[in-house]
N, C-alpha and C positions, 0 to 999 in steps of 0.2 A: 093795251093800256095797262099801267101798273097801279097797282091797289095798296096803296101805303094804309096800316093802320093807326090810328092816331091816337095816343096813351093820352089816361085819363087823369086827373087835376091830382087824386090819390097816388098812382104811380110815379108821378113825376115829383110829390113832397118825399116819396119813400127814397127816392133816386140822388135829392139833393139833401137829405140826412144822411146817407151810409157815405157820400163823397165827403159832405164834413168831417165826417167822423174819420176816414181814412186819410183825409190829413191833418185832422190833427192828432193822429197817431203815427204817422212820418216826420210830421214839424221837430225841427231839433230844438225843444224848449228841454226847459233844466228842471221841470217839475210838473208833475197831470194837473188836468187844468177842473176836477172834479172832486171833491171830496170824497166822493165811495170810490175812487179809485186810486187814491193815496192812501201808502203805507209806509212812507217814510222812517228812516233812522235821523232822527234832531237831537239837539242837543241845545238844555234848557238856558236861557238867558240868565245870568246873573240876578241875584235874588235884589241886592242892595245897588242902587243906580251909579254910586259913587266908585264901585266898582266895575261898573262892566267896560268891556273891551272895545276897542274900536270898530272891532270885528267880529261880530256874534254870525252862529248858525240857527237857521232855523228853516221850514218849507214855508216859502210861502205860495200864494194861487194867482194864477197870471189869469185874468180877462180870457175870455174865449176869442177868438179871432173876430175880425166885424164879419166874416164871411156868414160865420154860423149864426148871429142875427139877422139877417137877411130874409124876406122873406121871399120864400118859393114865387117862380116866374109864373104870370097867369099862362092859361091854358085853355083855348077854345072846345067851347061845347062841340060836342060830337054830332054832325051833320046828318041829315035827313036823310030817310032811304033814297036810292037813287042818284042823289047827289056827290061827285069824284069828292072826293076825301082831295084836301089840303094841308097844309101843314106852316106852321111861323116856322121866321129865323129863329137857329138853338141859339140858345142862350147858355152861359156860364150859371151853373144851378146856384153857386156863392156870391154870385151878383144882384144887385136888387134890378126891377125891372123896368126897363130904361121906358122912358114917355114915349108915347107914338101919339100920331095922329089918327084920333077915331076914323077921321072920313076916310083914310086913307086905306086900304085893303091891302091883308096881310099876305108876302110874297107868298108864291106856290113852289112847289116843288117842280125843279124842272123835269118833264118825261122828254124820253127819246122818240122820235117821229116813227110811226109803223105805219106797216101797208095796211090801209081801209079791207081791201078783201080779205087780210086773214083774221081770222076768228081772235078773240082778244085772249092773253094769255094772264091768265091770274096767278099771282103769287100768295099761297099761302103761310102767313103767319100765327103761329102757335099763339092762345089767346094768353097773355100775360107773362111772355118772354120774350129778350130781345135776341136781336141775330149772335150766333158765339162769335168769340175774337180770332182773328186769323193766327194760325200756326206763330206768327213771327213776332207779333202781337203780346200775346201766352209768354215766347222767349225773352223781349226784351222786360217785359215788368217781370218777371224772376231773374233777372241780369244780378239782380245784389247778394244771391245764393248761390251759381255758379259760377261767375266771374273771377271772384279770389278763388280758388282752388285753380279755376283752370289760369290763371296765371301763375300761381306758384309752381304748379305742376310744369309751364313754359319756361320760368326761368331756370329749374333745374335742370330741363333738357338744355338749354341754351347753353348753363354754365359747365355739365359734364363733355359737350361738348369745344364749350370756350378751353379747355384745359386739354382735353386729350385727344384731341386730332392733327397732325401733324403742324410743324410750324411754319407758318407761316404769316400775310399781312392779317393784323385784327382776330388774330385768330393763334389756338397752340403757345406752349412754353419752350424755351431755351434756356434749360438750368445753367449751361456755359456761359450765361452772358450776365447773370446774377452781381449785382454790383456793393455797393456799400449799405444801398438801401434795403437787400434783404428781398425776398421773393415778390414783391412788387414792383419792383423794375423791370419784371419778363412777366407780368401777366397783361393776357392783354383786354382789351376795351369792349369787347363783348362780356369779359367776366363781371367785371365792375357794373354793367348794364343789369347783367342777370341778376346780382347781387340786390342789385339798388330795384327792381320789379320784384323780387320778391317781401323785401321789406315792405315796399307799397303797398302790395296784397295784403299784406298783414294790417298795415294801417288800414285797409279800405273797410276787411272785416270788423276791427274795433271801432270804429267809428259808425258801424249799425246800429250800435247800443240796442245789444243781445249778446246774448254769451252761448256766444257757437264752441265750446270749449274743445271738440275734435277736430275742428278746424284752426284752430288757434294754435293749438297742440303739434297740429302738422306742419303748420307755418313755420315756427321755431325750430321744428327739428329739422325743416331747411334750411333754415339759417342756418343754425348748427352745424349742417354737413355743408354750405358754403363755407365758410369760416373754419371750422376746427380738422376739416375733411381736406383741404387745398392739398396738404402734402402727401396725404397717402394718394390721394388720384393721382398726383404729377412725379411722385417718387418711388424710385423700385424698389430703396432700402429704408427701413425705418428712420427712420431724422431720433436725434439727439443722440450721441453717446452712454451716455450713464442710464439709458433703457437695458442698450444693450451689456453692462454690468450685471443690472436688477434679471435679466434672464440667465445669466450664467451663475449668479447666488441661488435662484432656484433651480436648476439644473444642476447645483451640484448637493442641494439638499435632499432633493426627488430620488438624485442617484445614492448618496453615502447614507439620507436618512438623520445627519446630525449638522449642527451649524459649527461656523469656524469665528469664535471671538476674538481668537489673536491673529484674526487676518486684519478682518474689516469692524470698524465700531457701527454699522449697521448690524452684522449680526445677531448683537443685541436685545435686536429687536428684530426678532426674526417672524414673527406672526405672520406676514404679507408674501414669503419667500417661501414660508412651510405650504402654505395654503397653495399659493401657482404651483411649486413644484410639485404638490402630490395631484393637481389638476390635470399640469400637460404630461406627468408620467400615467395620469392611472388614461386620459384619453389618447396616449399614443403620440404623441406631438413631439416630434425630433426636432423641425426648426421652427421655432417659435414665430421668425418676422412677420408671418400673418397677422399674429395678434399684436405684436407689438405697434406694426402701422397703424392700426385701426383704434387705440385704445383712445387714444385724445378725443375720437369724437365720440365712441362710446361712453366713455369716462362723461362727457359734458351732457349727452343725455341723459344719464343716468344722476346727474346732479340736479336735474330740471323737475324728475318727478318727487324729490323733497320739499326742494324750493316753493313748489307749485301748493306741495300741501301746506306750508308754511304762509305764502299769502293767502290763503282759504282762510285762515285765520287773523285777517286784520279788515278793521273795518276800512273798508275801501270801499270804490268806487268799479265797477269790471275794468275800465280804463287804466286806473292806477295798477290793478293787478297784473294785467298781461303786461302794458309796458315795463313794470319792475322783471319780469321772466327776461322781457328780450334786451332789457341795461344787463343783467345779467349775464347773459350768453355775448354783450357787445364788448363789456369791458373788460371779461376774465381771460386777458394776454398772455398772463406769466409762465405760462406752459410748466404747469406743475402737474397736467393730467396725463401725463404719458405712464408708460410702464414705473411706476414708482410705489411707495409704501405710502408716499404724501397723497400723491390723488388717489389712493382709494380710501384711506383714512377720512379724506375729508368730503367723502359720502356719506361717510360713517359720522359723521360731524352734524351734518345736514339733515339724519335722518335722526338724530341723536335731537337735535331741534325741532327738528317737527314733530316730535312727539311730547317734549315736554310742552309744548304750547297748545298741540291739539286735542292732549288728554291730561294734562295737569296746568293747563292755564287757568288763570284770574283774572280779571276786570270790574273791578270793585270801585268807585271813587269816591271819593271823600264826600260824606252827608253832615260833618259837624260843622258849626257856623265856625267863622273867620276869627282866630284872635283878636283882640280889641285893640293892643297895643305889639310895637317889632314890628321894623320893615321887612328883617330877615324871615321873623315867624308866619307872617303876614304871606310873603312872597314864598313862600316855602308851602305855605297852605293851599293857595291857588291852585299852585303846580299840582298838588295832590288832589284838588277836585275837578281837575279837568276830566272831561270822558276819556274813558280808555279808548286807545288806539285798533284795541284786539277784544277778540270773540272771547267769553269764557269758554269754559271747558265744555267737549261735547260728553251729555252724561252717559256713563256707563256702571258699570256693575261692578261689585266690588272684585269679583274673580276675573271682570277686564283689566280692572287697575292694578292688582297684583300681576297678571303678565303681562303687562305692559313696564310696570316697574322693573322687575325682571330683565326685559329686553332691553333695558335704560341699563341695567346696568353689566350685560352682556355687550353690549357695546362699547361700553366705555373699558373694561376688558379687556375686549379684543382690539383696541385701538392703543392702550396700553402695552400690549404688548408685540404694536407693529410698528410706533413711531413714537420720536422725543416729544413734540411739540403739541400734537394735537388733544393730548389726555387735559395739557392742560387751556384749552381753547375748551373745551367740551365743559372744563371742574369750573374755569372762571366764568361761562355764564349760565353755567346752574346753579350759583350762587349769586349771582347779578340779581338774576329773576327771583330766588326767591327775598334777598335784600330788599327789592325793590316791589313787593308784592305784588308781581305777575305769575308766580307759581303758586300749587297749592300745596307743593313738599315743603319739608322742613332742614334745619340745616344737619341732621345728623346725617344725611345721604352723602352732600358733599363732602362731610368729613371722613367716613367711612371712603368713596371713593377715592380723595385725597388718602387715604393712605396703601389703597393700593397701588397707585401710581409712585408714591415713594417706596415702597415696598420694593417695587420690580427694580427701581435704579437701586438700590443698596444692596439688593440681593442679586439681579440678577444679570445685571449691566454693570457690575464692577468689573469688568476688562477694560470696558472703554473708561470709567471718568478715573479710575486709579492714580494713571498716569496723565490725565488731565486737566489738575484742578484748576489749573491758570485759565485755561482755553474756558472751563465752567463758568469759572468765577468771576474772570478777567473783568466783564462788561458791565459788571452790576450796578449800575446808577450814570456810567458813561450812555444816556439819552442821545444826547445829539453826538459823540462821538458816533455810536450804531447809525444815527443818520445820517450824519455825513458818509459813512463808508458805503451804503447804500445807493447814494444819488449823487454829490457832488465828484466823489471819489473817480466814478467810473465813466467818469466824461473825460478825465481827464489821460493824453494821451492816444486819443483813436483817432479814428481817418475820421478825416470832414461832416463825409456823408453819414457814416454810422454814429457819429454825435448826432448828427438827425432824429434816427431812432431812437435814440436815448432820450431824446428832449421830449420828441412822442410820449413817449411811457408816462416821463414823469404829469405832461400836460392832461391825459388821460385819466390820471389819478389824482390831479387838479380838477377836472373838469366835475369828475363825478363828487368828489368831497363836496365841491361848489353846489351842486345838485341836491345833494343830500341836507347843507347847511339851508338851502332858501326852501327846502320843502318841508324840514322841521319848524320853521320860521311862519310856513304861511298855515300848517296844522295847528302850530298853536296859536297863532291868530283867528282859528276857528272852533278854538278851546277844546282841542281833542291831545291827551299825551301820550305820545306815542313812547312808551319805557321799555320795551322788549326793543325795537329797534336801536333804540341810543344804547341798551347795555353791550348789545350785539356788534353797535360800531365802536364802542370805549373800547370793552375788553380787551380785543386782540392790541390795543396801541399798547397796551402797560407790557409786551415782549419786547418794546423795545428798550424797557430800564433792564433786561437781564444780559442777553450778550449778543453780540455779533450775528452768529449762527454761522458765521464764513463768507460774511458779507452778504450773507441772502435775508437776514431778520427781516428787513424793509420789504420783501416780497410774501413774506408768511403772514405780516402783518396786513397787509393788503389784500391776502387770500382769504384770510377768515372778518374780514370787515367787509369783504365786499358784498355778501347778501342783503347788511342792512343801509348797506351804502343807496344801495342799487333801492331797494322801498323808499325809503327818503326821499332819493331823485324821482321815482316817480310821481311822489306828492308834488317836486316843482313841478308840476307840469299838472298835475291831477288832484289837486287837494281838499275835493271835496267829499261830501260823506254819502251816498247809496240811498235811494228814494225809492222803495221797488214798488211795482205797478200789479195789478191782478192780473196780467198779462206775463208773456215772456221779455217785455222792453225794460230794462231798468234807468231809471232818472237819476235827478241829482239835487239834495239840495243847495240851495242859492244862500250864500249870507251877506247877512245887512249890513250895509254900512254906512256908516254915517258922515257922507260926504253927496253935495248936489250932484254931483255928474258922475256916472256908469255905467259901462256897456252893456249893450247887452247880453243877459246869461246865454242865450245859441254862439252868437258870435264868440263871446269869450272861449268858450268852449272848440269851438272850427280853429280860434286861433291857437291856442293850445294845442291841438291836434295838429297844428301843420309842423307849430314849431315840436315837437318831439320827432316827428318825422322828418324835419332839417336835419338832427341832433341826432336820429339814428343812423341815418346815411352816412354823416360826420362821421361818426364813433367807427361806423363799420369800415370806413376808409383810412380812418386810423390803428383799429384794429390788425389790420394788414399788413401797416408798417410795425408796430409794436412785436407784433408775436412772430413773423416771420422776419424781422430786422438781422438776425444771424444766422440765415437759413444760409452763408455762404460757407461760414464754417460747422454749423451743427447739423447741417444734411451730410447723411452716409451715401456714398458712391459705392457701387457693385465692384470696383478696382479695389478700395479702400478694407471691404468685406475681406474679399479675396487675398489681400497679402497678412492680414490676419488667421486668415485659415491655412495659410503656406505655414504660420510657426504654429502654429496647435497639431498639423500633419508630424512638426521635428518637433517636437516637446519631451520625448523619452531619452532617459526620465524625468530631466527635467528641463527648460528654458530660460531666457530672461530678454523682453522685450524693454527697449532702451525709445522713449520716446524725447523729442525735443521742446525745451520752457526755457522762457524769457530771464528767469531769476529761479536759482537753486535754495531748496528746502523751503518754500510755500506748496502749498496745497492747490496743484494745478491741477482740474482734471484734463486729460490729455482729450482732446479733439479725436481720437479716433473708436473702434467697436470694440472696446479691448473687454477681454475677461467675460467672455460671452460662453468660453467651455473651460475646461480643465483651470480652475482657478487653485485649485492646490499643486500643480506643476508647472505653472508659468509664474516668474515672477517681472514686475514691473518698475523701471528703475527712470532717473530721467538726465537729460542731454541740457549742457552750457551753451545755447548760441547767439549770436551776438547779431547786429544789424547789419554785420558786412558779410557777405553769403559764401565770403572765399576766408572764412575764418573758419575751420572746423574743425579745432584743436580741443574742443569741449566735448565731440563724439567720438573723437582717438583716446582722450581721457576716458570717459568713461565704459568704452569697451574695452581697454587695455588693464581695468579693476574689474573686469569680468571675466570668471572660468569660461570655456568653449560651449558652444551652442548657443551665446550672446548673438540677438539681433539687434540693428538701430532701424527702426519704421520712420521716413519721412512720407507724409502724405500732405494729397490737395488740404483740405481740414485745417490741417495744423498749421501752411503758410497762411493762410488766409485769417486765421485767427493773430498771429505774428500782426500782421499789415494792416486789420481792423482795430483790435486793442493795443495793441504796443507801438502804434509807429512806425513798422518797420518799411522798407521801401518797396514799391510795387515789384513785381514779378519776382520778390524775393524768393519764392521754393525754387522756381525753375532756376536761376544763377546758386542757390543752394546744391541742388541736387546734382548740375555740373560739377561745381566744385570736387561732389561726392566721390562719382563716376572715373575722373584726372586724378583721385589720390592713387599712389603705390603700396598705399599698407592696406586699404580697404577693395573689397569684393561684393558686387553688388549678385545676390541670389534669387531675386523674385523683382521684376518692376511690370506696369502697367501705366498707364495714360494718368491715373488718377494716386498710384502708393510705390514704393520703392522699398526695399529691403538689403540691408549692409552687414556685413560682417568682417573680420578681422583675416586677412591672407593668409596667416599663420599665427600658430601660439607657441607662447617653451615648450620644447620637449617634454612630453610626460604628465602637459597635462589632460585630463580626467573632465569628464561631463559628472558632475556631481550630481547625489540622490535632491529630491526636491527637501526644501526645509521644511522640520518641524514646524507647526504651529501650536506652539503652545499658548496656554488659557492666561495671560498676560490678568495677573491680579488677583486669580479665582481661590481667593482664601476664607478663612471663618476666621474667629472671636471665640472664647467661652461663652459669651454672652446669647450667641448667636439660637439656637433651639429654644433659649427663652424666648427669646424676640419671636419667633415663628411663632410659638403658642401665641401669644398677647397680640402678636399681630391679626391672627386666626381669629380668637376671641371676639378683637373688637369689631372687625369686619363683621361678623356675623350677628353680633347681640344690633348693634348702629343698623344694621338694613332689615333687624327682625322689627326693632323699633320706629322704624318706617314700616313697616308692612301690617304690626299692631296700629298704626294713626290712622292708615285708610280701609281699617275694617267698621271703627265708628260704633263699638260696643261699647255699653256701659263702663266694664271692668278695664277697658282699652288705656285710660287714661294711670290708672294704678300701675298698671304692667306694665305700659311704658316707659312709666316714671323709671322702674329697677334698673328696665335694658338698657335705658339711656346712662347711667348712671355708673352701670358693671361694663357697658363702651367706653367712657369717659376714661376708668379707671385701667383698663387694659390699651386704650390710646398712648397714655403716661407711659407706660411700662414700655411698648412699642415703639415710641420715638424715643424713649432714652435708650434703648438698646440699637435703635439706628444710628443715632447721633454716635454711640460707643462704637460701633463698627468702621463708623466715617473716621474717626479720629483715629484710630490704634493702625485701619489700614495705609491711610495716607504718610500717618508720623514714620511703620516702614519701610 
């Protein structure tokens, strides 16, 4: 016989309290349903009725479920010695208890029939526990802590192996067969699987509501290495040309020790090229391509952990904040993160923000009552008592805040004097913030900064604008001209398919502005302003009143807006304010509104969640086409490499590599690995060819104006750039390269599957392999004026950042002394720009 024991009226109330309680600690409601157990962030209603919004926030308390009113199922008294113990049907403990018939006797527990002669076997049960859960039991209720890892951890095996195992059906890449569309045409259908399972996992986690942030963290940086990772796993050479430039500028710094201004107008700004070169020379590193493949995905992890501390600082929702990380990593296509001075600068950017927010931010709003009369002043004032969108500062000490200021402005420095564009990304919104009083600096920082960014162009970058002031100046207020050259411009003219890509881009860059415009919209329909974001997305647009940049302005402008693009959009989706719990679960408050019918707060939220996870999948499948849309011409071939290293072998003492462009005297970069070594004895010259491939009177010309040791390089790259942008006709290199091959004046010295290499049969008599050219300092002159201007430039920087560094000490006397520094700044700023201004003028008028 089996001896069940039967729990007591107590045991069975305590059993159907802890199950209440644990669900309604899983219930996806938007707010705790207890007062001692809310701790909400709200936001106060409008004081005057005639003002308030249609849209207010605030917590409110939802009813307890009917379960947990319910009262506990009865429970029969506990039977007589001797008597078999029975037992009721269970019942659901959240259920009330259904009517039975008294007369009718409560069913038994069935036992299994045993043999009368063997002795009866008792089971003992421990008094006041129940049997433990089976192994499988245990796994599946922790299913929501395992689960996501071990599928992310699945879809990256899936995807390393969707990519690099031989090709074949469903499986493996064929770079040969790469079409208009760009490295999405040859991946195949397991990667996109893997892709779209790991993003899920990521949804699955955020959707716990808890902040698993090592898991979150891991999540993204798979994504990351799905996405920014694709080319270094499937390719053998670094992808992009102009990487391989930025390795041969540091390789020839590392080796001479000095920069060449009248080579390149990068030089300039050599900060980025000193630094790698004394890197890969002091660690031994002869051929850099390792690091070069791998930089883009390194470059984007490394942009994640500013980002990351950047949203720590707004008030959000955990939802809001990790999907802004993964819009982040979905929409940054532009491939600016490769070997370059722009992607590393614009970590420096990143980190340059996150520190003025996390340790010199403000969140202050407006406590004065509403002007009386002015709609402008009226509506102006609002705006200004909305709740801040961001945390204040987190405090620290004064001897934190002077290094930290410090490294504000070491940074900005060192990005000064790596690149053009970013110092001033960095100057316009440390002036945003504090105009717009989200900082707690003042403007004498900026200004002092601002002048050392002009400082370095007058002093130390006059080779390049010398002779450029058109190219400088040219664009100043032409707005939409810089845009059209941007976006409409470069559709026009390509192959079908690659107009695809392009429409991508632009769509991408639609989609997210769309995102960012309806998530600022429904923020402030829950009275919260968000002003660090909106400075963050203006700023960078006001580069496009200054110039072109070479047709790329539209992509810089889109680099440095898209942090606050990407927070925005994840408001449309997540726009509500952080409800925290005395537990690890965070809530959300609900606002009211004033209209009869709305869904409800769980629901809204699941729907939210699915659609961001539509939206990411979206984004990631357009991502694919956008960044790798050129991968037919911007991937380097191991042939392509190679007939490059045949003329760096004959470059004594000097060369000239002759590459071919659609239109002579534009600023083409050539499609191939050029200027990777000996960049002061190779020089780079370019070739007329035309759309008929048996025209190659433009490569006779231009090696016939060249002394001996002249090559002409055709390679795969360069037709396929030909027949993607220009028009030209398919299998245009091959019918090219024939052509080549049939002439009688030309000698082909070097080919391979993928590059080709030409030279001239003969030359006049006599002549000579010339020494390599001078490069001389193109502009490197002074003023009289010039040593004054250094001192006064000297002067102001110093007294302007001493006078910041006296405001955040907070002494009495602080305010006196400041007054002077600011003061004796002021007056040595005058003296500084008038002697720059004298410099600009005297050199140019030369």
């Amino acid at each position: 016989m089996v001896f069940v024991r039967q729990r007591t009226g107590n045991e069975v109330e305590q059993e159907t309290a802890a199950k209440v309680a644990d669900d309604d600690m899983d219930a996806d409601v938007e707010v705790d349903t207890t007062s001692e157990m809310t701790r909400p962030v709200s936001l106060p209603l409008p004081a005057d009725p005639e003002d308030a919004e249609d849209d207010a926030t605030q917590v409110i308390q939802l009813p307890l479920p009917p379960r947990a009113e319910a009262a506990a199922p009865a429970v029969q008294a506990a039977p007589e010695a001797g008597e078999p113990l029975k037992l009721d049907e269970p019942r659901k403990p959240a259920q009330a208890p259904a009517q039975e018939d008294p007369a009718e006797p409560p069913a038994a527990v069935a036992v299994p029939d045993v043999d009368p002669t063997e002795p009866p076997v008792a089971v003992a049960v421990p008094d006041g526990t129940d049997p433990a859960p089976s192994r499988m039991t245990r796994l599946a209720s922790s299913a929501a802590s395992w689960l996501p890892p071990l599928l992310t951890l699945e879809g990256l095996v899936m995807y390393v192996l969707a990519l690099r195992v031989p090709h074949g059906m469903m499986r493996g890449v064929d770079l040969g067969k790469i079409d208009g569309l760009g490295l999405i045409s040859v991946l195949p259908i397991t990667a996109f699987a893997a892709i779209a399972l790991i993003i899920v996992s990521f949804f699955v986690t955020l959707t716990q509501n808890t902040d698993r942030k090592g898991l979150l963290l891991f999540q993204l940086a798979a994504v990351t290495f799905t996405l920014h990772g694709a080319a270094a796993l499937i390719e053998s050479e670094p992808r992009f040309p102009t990487a391989w430039v930025h390795a041969g500028f540091s390789e020839y710094i590392g080796r001479a020790g000095e920069a060449l201004p009248g080579l390149d107008a990068r030089f300039a700004w050599p900060g980025f090229f000193a630094l790698f070169g004394f890197v890969l020379r002091a660690a031994g590193i002869q051929d850099p391509s390792t690091v070069l493949q791998w930089t883009p995905f390194v470059s984007n992890l490394l942009y994640l952990l500013p980002f990351v501390l950047i949203l720590r600082q707004l008030v959000a929702t955990t939802r809001a904040r990790w999907f802004a990380a993964l819009l982040f990593i979905l929409v940054q296509w532009i491939g600016q993160d490769y070997f370059s001075p722009q992607g590393f600068t614009y970590a420096l950017y990143l980190v340059f923000v996150a520190i003025l927010m996390r340790w010199f931010g403000r969140a202050e709003p407006r406590t004065a009552p509403l002007p009386a009369k002015g709609f402008l002043r009226r509506t102006l004032a609002r705006l200004d008592g909305l709740s801040p969108g961001e945390l204040p500062a987190r405090p620290t000490t004064v001897t934190d805040r002077v290094v930290l200021l410090t490294l504000l402005v070491a940074l900005f420095v060192a990005t000064t004097a790596t690149h053009q564009i970013t110092p001033f990304m960095m100057l316009g919104a440390l002036t945003g913030l504090i105009l717009l009083r989200r900082s707690t600096l003042s403007l004498a920082l900026p200004v002092s900064l601002g002048l050392i960014v002009i400082a370095w162009i007058n002093y130390q970058a006059t080779p390049f604008w010398s002779g450029r002031i058109n190219e400088l100046f040219g664009g100043i207020g032409k707005i939409f001209a810089n845009l059209q050259e941007n976006t409409g411009d470069r559709l026009v003219g390509t192959d079908p398919q690659h107009a695809v890509v392009l429409q991508v881009r632009l769509a991408i860059c639609g989609v997210i502005l769309l995102f960012a415009a309806i998530g600022l919209l429904r923020r402030l329909r829950r009275g919260v302003g968000d002003r660090t974001a909106a400075v963050l997305l203006c700023v960078p647009v006001l580069a496009l009143g200054l110039q072109s940049y070479g047709g790329e302005i539209g992509l810089r402008v889109y680099l440095f807006a898209l942090p606050a693009a990407c927070i925005l959009g994840a408001y449309a989706f997540f726009p509500n304010l952080p409800a925290h719990t005395s537990d690890s679960r965070e809530g959300e408050t609900v606002p009211i509104r004033r209209r009869p019918i709305r869904f409800d707060p769980g629901t809204t939220r699941r729907i939210s969640a699915v659609l961001a996870a539509v939206s990411a999948l979206a984004l990631s499948v357009g991502f694919l086409v956008a960044r790798y849309g050129n991968e037919k011409f911007e991937r380097v071939t191991t042939g392509e490499a190679a007939a490059m290293h045949y003329i760096y072998a004959h470059d004594k003492p000097s060369a000239r590599a002759i590459y071919v462009v659609p239109l002579l005297g534009e600023e083409v970069t050539p499609t191939i690995p050029w200027r990777e070594r000996d960049i002061d004895r190779v020089e780079y010259d370019q070739a007329l060819v035309t759309k008929n491939p048996a025209d190659i009177g433009g490569v006779l010309t231009a090696l016939r104006s060249k002394p001996p040791n002249s090559f002409m390089i055709t390679s795969r790259g360069q037709s396929a750039y030909l027949e993607l942008n220009h028009g030209y006709p398919s299998k245009w290199g091959e019918r090219f390269r024939a052509a080549l091959d049939s002439s009688p004046n030309l000698k082909r010295v070097y080919s391979n599957a993928d590059a080709a290499i030409y030279t001239l049969r003969s030359y006049p008599k006599g002549s000579e392999i010339p020494p390599p050219v001078p490069v001389t300092m193109v502009g490197d002159r002074s003023t009289p004026w010039t040593p004054l201007g250094l001192v006064a430039l000297a002067l102001a920087v110093s007294t302007l950042f001493a006078a910041e560094l006296t405001r955040l000490r907070g002494t009495e006397r602080a305010p006196r002394g400041r007054r002077k520094l600011v003061v004796l700044g002021i007056v040595m700023t005058i003296a500084a720009m008038a002697v720059i201004v004298e410099r600009f003028v005297t050199l140019t008028s030369g």
